[in-house]
C-alpha positions as protocol buffer text, in pm:
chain_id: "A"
residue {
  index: 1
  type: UNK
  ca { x: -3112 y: 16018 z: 13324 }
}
residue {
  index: 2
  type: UNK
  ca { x: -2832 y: 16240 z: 13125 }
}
residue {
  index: 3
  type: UNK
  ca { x: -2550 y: 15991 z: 13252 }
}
residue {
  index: 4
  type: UNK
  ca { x: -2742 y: 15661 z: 13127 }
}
residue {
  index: 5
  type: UNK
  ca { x: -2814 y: 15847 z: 12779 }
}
residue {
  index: 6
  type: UNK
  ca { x: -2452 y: 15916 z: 12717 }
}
residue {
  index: 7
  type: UNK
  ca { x: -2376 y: 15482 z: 12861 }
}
residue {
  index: 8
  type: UNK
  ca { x: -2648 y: 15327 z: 12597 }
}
residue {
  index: 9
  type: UNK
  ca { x: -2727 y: 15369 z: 12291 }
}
residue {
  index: 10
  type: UNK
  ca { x: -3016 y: 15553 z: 12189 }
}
residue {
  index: 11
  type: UNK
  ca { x: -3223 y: 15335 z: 12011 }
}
residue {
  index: 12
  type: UNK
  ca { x: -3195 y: 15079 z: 12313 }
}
residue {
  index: 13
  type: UNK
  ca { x: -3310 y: 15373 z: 12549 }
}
residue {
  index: 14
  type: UNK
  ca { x: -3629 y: 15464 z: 12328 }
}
residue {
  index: 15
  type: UNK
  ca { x: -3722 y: 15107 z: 12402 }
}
residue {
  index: 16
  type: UNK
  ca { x: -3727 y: 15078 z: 12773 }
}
residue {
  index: 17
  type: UNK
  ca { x: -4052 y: 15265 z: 12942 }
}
residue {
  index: 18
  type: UNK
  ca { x: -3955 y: 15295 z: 13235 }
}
residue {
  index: 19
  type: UNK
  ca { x: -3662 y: 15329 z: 13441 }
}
residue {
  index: 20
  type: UNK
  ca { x: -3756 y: 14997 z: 13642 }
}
residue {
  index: 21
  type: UNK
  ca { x: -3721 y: 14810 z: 13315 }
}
residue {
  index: 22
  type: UNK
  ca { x: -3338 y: 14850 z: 13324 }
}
residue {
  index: 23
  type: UNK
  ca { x: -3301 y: 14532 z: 13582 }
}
residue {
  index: 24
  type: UNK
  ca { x: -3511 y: 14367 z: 13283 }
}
residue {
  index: 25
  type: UNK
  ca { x: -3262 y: 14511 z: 12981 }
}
residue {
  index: 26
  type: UNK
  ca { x: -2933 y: 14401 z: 13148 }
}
residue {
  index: 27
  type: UNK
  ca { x: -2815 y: 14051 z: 13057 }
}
residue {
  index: 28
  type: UNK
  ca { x: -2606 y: 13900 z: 13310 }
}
residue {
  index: 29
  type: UNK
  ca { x: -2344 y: 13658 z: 13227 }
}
residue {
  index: 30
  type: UNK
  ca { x: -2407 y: 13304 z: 13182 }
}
residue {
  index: 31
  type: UNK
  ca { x: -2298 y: 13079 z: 13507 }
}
residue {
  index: 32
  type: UNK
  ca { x: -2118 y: 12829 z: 13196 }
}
residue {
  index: 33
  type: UNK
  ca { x: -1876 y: 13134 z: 13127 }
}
residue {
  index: 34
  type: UNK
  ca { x: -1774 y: 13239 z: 13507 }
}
residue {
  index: 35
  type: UNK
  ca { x: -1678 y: 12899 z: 13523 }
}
residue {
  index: 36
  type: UNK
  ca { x: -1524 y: 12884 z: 13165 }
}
residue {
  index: 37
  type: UNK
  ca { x: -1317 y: 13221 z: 13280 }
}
residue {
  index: 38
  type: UNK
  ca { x: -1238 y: 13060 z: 13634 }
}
residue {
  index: 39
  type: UNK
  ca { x: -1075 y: 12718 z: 13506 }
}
residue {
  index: 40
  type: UNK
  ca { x: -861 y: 12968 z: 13226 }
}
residue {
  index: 41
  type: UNK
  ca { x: -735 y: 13190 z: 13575 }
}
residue {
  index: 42
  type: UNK
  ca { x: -636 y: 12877 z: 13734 }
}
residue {
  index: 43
  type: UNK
  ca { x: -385 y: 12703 z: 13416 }
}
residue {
  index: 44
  type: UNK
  ca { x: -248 y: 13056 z: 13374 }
}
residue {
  index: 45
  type: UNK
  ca { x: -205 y: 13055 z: 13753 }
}
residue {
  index: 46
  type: UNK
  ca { x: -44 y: 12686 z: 13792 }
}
residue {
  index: 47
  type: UNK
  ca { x: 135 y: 12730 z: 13503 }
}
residue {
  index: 48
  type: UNK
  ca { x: 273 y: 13030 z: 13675 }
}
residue {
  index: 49
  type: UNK
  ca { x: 358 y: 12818 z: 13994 }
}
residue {
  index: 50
  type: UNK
  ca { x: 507 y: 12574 z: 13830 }
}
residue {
  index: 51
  type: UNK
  ca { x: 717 y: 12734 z: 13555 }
}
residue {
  index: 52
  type: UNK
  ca { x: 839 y: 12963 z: 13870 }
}
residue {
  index: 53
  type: UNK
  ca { x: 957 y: 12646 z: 14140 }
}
residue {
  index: 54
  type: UNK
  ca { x: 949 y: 12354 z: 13997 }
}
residue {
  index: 55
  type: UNK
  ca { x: 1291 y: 12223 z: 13886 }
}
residue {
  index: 56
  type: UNK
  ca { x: 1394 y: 12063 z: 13532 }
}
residue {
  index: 57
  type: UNK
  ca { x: 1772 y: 11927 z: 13468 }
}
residue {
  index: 58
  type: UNK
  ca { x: 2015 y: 12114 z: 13262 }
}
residue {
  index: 59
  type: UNK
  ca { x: 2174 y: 11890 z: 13051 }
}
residue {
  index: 60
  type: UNK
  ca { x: 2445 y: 11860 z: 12801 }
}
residue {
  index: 61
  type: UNK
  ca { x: 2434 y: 11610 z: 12537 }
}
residue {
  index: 62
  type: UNK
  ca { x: 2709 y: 11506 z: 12314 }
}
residue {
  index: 63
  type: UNK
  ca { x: 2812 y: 11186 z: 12153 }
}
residue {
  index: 64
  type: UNK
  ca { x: 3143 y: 10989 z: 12259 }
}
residue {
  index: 65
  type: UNK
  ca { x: 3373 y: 10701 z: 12166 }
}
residue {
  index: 66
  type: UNK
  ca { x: 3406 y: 10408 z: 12385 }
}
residue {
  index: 67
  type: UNK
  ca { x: 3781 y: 10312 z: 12423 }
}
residue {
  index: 68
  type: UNK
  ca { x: 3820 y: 10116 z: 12677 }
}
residue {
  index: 69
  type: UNK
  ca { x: 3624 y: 9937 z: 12923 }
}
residue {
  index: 70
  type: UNK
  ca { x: 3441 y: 10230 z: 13130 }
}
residue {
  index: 71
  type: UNK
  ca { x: 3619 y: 10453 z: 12962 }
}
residue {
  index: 72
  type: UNK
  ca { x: 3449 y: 10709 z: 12687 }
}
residue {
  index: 73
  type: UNK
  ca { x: 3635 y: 11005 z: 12514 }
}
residue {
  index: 74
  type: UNK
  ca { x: 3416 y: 11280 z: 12425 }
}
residue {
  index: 75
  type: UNK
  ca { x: 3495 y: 11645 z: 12281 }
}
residue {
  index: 76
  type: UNK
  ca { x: 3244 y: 11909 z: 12439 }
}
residue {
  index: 77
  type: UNK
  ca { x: 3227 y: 12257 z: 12287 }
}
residue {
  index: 78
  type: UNK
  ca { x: 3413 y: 12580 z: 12495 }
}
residue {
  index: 79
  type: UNK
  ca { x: 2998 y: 12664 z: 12560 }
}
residue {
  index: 80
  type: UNK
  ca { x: 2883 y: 12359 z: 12711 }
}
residue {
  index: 81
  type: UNK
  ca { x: 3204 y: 12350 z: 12908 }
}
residue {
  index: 82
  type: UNK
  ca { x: 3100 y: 12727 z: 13038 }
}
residue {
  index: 83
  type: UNK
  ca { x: 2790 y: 12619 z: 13122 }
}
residue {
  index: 84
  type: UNK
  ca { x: 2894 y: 12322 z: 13351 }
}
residue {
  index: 85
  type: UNK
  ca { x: 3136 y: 12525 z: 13585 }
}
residue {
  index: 86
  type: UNK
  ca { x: 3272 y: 12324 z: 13827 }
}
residue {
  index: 87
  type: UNK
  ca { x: 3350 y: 11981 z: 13738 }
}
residue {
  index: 88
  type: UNK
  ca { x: 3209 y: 11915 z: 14066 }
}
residue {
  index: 89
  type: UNK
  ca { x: 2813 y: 11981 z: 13974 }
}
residue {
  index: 90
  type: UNK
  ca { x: 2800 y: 11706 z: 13762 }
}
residue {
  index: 91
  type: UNK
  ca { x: 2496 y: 11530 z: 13905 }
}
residue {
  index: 92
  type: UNK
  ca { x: 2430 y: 11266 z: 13631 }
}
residue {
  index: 93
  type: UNK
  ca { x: 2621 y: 11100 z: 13316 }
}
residue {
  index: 94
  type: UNK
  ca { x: 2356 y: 10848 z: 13101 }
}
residue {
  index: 95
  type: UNK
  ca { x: 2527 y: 10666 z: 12841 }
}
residue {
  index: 96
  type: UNK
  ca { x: 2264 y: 10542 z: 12596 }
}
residue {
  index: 97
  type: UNK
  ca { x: 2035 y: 10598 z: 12836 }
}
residue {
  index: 98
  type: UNK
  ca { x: 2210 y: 10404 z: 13116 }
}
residue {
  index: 99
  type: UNK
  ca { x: 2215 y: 10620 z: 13446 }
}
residue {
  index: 100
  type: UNK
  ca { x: 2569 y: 10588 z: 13600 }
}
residue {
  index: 101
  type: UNK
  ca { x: 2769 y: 10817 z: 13793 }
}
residue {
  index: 102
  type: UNK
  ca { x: 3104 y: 10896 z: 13670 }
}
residue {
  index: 103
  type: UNK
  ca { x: 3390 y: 11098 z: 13691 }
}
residue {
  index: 104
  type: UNK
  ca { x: 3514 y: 11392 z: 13400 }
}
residue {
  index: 105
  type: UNK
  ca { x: 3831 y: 11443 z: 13375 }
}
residue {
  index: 106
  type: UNK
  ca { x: 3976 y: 11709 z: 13092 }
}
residue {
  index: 107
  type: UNK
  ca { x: 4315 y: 11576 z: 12889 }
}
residue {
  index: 108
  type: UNK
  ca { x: 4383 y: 11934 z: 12794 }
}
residue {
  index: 109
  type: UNK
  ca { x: 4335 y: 12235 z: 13034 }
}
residue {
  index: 110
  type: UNK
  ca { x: 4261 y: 12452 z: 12660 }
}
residue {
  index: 111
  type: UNK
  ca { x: 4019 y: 12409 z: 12390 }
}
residue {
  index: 112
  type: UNK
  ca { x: 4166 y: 12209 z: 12069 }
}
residue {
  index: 113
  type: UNK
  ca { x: 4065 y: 12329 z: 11712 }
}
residue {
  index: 114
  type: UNK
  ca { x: 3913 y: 12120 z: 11445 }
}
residue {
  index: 115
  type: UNK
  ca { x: 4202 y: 12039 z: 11265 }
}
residue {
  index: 116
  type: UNK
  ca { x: 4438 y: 11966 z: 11625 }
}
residue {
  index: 117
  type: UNK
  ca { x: 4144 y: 11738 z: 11660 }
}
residue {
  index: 118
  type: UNK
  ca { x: 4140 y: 11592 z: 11292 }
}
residue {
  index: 119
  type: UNK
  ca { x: 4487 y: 11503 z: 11326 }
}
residue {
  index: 120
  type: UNK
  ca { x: 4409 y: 11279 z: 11633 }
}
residue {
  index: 121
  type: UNK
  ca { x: 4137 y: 11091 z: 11537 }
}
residue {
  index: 122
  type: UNK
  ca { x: 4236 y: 11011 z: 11166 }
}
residue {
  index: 123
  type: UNK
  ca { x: 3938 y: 10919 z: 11090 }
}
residue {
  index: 124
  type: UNK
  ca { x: 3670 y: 11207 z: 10902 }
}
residue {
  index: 125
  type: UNK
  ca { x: 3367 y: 10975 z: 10999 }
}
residue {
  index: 126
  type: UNK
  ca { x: 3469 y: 11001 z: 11396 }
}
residue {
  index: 127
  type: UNK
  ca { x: 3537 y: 11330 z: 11355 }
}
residue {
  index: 128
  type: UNK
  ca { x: 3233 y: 11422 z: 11210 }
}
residue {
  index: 129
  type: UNK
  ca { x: 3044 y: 11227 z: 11506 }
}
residue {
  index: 130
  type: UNK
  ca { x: 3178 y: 11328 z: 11802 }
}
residue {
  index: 131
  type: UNK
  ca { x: 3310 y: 11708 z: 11644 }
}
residue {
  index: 132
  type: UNK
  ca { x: 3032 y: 11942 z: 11668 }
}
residue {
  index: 133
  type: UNK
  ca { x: 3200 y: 12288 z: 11764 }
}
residue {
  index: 134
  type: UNK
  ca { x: 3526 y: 12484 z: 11606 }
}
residue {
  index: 135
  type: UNK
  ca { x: 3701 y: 12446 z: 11933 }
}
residue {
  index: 136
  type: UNK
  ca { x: 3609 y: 12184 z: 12179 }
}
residue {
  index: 137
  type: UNK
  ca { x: 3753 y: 12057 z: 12487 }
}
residue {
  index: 138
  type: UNK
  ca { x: 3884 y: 11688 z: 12549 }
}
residue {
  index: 139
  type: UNK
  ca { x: 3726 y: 11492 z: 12793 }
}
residue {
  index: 140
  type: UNK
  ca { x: 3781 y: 11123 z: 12914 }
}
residue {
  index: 141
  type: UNK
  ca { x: 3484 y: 10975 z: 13153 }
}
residue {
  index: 142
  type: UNK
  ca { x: 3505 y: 10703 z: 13380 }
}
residue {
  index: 143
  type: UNK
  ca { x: 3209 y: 10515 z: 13469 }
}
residue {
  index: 144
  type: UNK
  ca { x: 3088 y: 10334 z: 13737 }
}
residue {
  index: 145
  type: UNK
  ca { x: 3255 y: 9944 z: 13693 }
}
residue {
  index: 146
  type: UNK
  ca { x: 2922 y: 9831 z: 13837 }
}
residue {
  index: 147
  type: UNK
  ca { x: 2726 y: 9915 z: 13472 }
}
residue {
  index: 148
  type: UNK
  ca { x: 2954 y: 9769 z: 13201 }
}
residue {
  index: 149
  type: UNK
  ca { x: 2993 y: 9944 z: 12898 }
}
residue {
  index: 150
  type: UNK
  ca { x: 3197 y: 9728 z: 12689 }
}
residue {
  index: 151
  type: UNK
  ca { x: 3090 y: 9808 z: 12326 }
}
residue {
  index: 152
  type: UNK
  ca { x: 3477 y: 9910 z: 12237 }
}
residue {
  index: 153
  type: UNK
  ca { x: 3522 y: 10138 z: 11949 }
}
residue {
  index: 154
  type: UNK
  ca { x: 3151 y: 10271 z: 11945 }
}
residue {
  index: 155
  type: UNK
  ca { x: 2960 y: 10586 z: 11929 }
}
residue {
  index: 156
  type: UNK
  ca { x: 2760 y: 10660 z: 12252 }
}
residue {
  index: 157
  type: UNK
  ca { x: 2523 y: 10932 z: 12295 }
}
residue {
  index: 158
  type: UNK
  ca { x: 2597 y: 11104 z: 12634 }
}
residue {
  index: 159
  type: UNK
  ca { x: 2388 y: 11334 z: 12860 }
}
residue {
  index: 160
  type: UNK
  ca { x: 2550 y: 11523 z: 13182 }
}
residue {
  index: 161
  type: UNK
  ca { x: 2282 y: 11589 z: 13439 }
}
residue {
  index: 162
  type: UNK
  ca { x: 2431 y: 11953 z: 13565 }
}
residue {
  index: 163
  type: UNK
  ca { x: 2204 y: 12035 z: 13803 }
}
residue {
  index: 164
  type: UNK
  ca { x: 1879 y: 12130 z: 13787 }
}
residue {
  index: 165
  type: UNK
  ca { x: 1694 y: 12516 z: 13700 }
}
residue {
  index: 166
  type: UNK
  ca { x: 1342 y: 12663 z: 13721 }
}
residue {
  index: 167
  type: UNK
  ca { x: 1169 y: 12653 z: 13395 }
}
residue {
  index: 168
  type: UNK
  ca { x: 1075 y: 13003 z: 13358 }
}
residue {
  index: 169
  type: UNK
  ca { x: 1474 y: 13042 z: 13287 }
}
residue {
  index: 170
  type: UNK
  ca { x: 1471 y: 12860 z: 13018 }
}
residue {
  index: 171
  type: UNK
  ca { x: 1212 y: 13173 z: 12863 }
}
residue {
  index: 172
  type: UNK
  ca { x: 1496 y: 13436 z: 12979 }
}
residue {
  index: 173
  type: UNK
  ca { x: 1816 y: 13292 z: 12808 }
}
């Protein structure tokens, strides 16, 4: 009886008679709550699962000038560049939201600055669309023939499918 006085309180023990009361005193948890703490256990756990193998695209957007038929000139930052790699793991190029497959090619093997880029474009209101990083690297694409783009002298918005990552790695950049 000493270890049960020390685990209740003492006005709940003056209450109980009997030692047989005890089964009587303790509440047990409501069947709504197991299954309330059960469907919690199983997001946490899916979420889990999924966040851990499931695979989401890594993708760099960026905006880009159509010049010539199939042809779009784009200036990527030196950080998106880093994160691509190998010009060979492009997967993906949508050009205002047209999937195509295309082919990068880089007019300059270094990084221009603003103003070496300025001085080509000649015009601050292209610059200011398509410039979005101090140093930036030139890059034509080529597009599939079989989706025209012919909208010459327009801003695109661009997205480069670069393969594909777990989600959870997204929380550990």
């Amino acid at each position: 009886m000493s270890v049960i006085k020390n685990f209740y309180r003492k006005e709940s023990l003056e209450n109980l008679n009997s030692t047989e009361q005890f089964n009587n005193y303790i509440h047990q948890a409501k069947l709504r709550w197991w299954v309330f703490a059960l469907i919690l256990v199983i997001i946490v756990l899916s979420t889990a699962v999924w966040a851990t193998f499931a695979k989401v695209p890594k993708v760099i957007t960026c905006r880009g000038l159509i010049q010539e038929k199939n042809t779009i000139t784009c200036y990527l930052p030196t950080e998106d560049i880093a994160s691509i790699g190998n010009i060979n793991d492009v997967k993906e190029i949508k050009v205002n939201m047209l999937s195509t497959d295309g082919v990068l090619t880089f007019e300059e093997n270094i990084p221009l600055s603003y103003g070496e880029i300025s001085e080509s474009l000649k015009s601050d209101w292209l610059l200011n669309n398509l410039v979005t990083a101090p140093f930036s690297y030139h890059v034509k694409i080529k597009t599939n023939p079989k989706v025209e783009i012919n909208d010459i002298g327009t801003i695109c918005n661009i997205a480069i499918a670069i393969g594909t990552q777990a989600p959870i790695h997204l929380l550990t950049r």
